[in-house]
N, C-alpha and C positions, 0 to 999 in steps of 0.2 A: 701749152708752154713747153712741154718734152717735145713737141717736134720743134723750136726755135731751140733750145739747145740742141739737137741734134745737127739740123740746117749749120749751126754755129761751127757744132765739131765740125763734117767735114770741111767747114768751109779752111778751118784751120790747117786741118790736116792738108788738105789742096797746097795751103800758101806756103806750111813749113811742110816738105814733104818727109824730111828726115827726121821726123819727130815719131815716133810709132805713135798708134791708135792706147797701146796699154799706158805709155806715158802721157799721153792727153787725159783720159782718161783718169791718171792718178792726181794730174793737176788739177783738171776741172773737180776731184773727189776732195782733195784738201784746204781747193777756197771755198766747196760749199760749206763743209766742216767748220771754217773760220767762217762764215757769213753768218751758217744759224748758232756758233757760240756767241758769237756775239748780238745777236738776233737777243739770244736766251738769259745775258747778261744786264742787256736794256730791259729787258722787264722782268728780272728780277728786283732790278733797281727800283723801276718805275712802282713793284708791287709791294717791296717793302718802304720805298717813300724816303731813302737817302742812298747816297752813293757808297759804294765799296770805302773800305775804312774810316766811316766816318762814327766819328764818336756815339752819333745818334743814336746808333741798333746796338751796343754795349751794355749788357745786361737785358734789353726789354725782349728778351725769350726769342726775338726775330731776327738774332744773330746768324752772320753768313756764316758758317763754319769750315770754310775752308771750298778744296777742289778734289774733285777725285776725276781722275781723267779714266774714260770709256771707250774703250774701240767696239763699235757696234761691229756684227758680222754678217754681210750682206749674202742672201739667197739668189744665186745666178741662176738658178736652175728653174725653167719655163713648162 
């Protein structure tokens, strides 16, 4: 699957050429970001058994309590 994304990148970088590689790169970094929140938001859903705000989870201790946003820090070094 990393060599179809990669295949992917250059093939982009080919068609746009004025796009550098570090801005591909931060593009392709912040739809993956948005793919697996929302990935993580579906089964949260699916694991407490009602949708975000819905009255159901108010008081039964399986309250969403909110969001705390995280920038993970990635190791470049091979």
């Amino acid at each position: 699957m990393i060599e179809a994304f990669e295949t992917l990148r250059l093939a982009l970088i080919r068609i746009y050429s004025k796009i550098t590689t570090d801005e591909l790169d931060d593009l392709f970094r912040r739809h993956l970001e948005l793919a697996v929140n929302s990935l993580l938001q579906a089964e949260l859903t699916a694991f407490l058994d009602y949708e975000k705000y819905d009255r159901a989870g108010f008081n039964s201790g399986n309250s969403r309590n909110g969001i705390i946003r995280v920038r993970l820090k990635q190791n470049t070094e091979n």
